[in-house]
N, C-alpha and C positions, 0 to 999 in steps of 0.2 A: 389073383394076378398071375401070369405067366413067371414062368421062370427061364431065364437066361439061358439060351442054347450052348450046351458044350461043346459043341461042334464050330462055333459061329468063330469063338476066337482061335481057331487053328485054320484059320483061309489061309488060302496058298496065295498071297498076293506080295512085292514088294513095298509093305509098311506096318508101321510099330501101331499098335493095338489104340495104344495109351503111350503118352512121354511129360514125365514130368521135365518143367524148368523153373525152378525157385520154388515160388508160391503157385504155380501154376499147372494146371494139370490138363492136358491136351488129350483128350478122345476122337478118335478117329471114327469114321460113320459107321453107324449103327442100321441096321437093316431089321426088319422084322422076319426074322426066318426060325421054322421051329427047330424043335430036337432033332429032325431028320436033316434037318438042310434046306429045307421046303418051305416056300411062299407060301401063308393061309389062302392071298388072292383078293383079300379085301380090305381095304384101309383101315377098317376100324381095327381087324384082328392084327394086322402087320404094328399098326402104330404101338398096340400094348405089346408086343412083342418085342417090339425096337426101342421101347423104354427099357422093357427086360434086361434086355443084353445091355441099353444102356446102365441102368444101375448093377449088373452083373460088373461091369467094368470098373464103375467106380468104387461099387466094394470092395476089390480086392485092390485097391490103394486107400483105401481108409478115407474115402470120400462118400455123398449120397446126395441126392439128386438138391438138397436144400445148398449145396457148394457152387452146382452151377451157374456162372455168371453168363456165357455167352453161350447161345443156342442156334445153330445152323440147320434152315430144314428145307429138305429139296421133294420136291414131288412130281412125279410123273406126270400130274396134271392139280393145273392150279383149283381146278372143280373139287377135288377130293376137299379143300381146302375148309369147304363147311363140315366135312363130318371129323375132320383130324384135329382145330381148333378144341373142342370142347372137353378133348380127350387128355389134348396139351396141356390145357388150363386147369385138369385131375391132377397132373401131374406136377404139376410146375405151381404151385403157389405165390401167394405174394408176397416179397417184391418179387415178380419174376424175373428170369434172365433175359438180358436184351436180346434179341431175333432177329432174323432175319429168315425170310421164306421166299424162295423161289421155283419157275416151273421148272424143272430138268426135263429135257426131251427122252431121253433114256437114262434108267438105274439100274445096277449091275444085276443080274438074274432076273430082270423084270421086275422089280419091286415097284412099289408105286410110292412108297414112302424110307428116306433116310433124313439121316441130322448126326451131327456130332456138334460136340460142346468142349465147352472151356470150362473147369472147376479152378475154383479159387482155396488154395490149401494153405494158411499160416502156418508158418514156423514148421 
């Protein structure tokens, strides 16, 4: 499995990475970009990648991918949608988090795959 680009959480953008509120732990989109900065170009490679950085993220709050409750995935194009499904479903176990997928006309660098999630963190 990819490892989480160190580069990916220091974007120059206006917003917080990750914000915890209570039991709740808010991730912000996740992109598939490697260690350079760089798009692979192909969904299959972006989407392990955009896992990457997602569990990248929620490790370092003491969460892991079995916390997420709500999953948000936008794509470039809803076609990709056969090959990003199966990959999702490696990842995401059952019960899965609830979803939501839609097409985005455009994604920041070109990607053709992002999502951000909601963890659920007791106490």
């Amino acid at each position: 499995m990819p490892e989480a680009s160190p580069r990916y959480g220091q974007a120059m953008h206006p917003y917080t990475p990750v914000r915890r509120a209570g039991d709740l732990l808010f991730v912000s989109g996740q992109l598939g970009v490697d260690d350079q900065g760089e798009l692979p170009g192909d969904i299959t490679a972006e989407t392990h990648l955009a896992f990457a950085n997602l569990r990248g993220q929620l490790e370092q709050h003491g969460a892991g991918l079995s916390d997420v409750v709500k999953v948000t995935v936008y794509l470039g194009d809803l076609a990709d949608r056969a090959e990003f499904d199966p990959i999702y479903a490696d990842y995401f176990r059952e019960p899965r988090p609830a979803r939501t997928c839609i097409e985005a006309g455009a994604l920041p660098f070109g990607a053709r795959v992002e999502f951000e999630a909601v963890a659920y963190l007791p106490g």
